[in-house]
C-alpha positions in Angstrom: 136.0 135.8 118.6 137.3 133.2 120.4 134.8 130.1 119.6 135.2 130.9 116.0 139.3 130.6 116.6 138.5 127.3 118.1 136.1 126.3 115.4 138.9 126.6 112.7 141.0 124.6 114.6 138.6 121.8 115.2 138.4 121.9 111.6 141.7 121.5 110.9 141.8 118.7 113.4 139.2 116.4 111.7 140.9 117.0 108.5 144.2 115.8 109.3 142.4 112.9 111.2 140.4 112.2 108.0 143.2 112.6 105.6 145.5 110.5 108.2 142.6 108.0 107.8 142.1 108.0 104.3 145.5 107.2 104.1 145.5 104.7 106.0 143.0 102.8 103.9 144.5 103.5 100.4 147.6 101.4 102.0 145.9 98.4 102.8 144.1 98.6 98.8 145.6 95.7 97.6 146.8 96.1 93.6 145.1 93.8 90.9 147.1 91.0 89.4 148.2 91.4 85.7 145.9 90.0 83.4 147.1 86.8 81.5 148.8 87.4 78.4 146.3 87.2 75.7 146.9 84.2 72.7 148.7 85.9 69.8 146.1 86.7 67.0 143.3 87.5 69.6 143.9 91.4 69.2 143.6 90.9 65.6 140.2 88.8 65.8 138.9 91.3 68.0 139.7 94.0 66.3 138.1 91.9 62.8 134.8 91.3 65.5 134.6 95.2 65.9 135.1 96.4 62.1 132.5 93.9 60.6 130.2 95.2 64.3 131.0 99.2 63.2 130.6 98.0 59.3 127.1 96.9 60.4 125.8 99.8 62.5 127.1 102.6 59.9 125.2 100.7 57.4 122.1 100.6 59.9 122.0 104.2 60.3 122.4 105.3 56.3 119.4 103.0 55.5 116.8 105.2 54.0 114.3 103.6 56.5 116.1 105.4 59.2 116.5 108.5 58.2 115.1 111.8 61.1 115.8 109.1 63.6 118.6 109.4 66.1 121.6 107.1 64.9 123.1 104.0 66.7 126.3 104.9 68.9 129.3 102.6 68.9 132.1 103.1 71.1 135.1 100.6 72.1 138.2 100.5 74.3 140.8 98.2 75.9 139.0 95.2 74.6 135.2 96.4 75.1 132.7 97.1 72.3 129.3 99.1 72.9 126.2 99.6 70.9 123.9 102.2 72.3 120.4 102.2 70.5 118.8 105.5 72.1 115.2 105.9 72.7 112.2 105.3 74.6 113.0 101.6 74.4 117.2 102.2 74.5 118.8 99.6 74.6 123.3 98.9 74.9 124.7 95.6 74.0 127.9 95.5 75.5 130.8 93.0 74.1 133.9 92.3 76.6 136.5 90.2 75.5 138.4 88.7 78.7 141.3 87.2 79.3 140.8 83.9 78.1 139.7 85.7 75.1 136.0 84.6 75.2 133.2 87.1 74.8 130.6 88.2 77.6 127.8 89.8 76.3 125.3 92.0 78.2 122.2 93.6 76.8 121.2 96.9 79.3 118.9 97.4 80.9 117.7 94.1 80.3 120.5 91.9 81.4 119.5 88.7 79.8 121.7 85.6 81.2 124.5 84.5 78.7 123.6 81.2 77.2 126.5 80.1 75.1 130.1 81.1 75.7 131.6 82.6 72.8 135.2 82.0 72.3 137.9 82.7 69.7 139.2 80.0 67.6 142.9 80.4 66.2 144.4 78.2 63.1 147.4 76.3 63.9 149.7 79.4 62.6 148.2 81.7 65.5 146.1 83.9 63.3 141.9 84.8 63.7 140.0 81.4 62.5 136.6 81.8 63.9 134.2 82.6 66.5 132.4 78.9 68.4 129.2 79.3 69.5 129.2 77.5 73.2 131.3 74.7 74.4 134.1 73.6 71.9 132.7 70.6 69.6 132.9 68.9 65.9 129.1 70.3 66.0 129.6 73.7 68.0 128.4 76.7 65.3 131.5 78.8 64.2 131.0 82.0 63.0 132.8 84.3 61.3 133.6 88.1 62.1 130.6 89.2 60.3 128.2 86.3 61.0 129.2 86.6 65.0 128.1 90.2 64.1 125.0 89.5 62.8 124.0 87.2 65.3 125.3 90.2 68.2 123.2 93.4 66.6 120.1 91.6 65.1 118.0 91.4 68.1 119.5 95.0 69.6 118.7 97.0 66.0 115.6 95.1 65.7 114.2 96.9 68.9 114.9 100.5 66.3 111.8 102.3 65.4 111.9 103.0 61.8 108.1 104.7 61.9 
């Protein structure tokens, strides 16, 4: 059968023209800069940020209050922390630290705007001082690992059903 013969061929054709232009593309992909070198200490304060935030949720979900209902998730890589409160209302709060080692903060679905800027505050020897609450000021709020984590899970958890 001829016309299938020619099909398979036309086939072939429009792959190698696709893969030819697929190629084509990926070349002109230009690659990301390196992120700037992070402050030393700021792996440290972050990693202090997620303990007291992964202190906080494990002692959420033992509560007696909360026991039958589906536990808070926590995951975190490469400088990102997540909270996943599953449900009818779930909800993920979702902590980034970039590279010029302030944290964003998203809430999903509801994607409130970020009010203050949350940056990391080293002591003169390099190592974690504190977490200030908006811009940098004698008056600016600064909050340790625990209290930053307060102030992060209280409205998230406070959306958990405990009926």
């Amino acid at each position: 059968m001829e016309w299938m013969n020619e099909m398979f061929v036309n086939m072939e054709k429009e792959k190698t023209a696709a893969s030819a232009k697929v190629e084509a593309n990926e070349a002109k992909v230009e690659r990301k800069e390196h992120p700037k070198k992070r402050i030393p200490g700021s792996l440290n304060a972050w990693n202090a940020l997620v303990s007291s935030i992964t202190n906080d949720v494990n002692d959420f979900n033992n509560r007696t209050e909360r026991s039958g209902h589906t536990p808070v998730r926590l995951s975190q890589k490469n400088f990102r922390c997540e909270v996943h409160l599953s449900g009818m209302h779930g909800k993920t709060l979702v902590l980034t630290l970039d590279s010029s080692d302030r944290v964003q903060v998203v809430i999903h679905p509801d994607f409130p705007e970020q009010r203050l800027t949350i940056t990391l505050e080293l002591d003169k020897e390099g190592q974690h001082s504190s977490w200030v609450l908006g811009h940098a000021t004698n008056e600016s709020a600064r909050l340790s690992d625990q209290q930053l984590s307060e102030y992060l899970l209280k409205p998230v958890l406070s959306c958990a059903s405990i009926n």
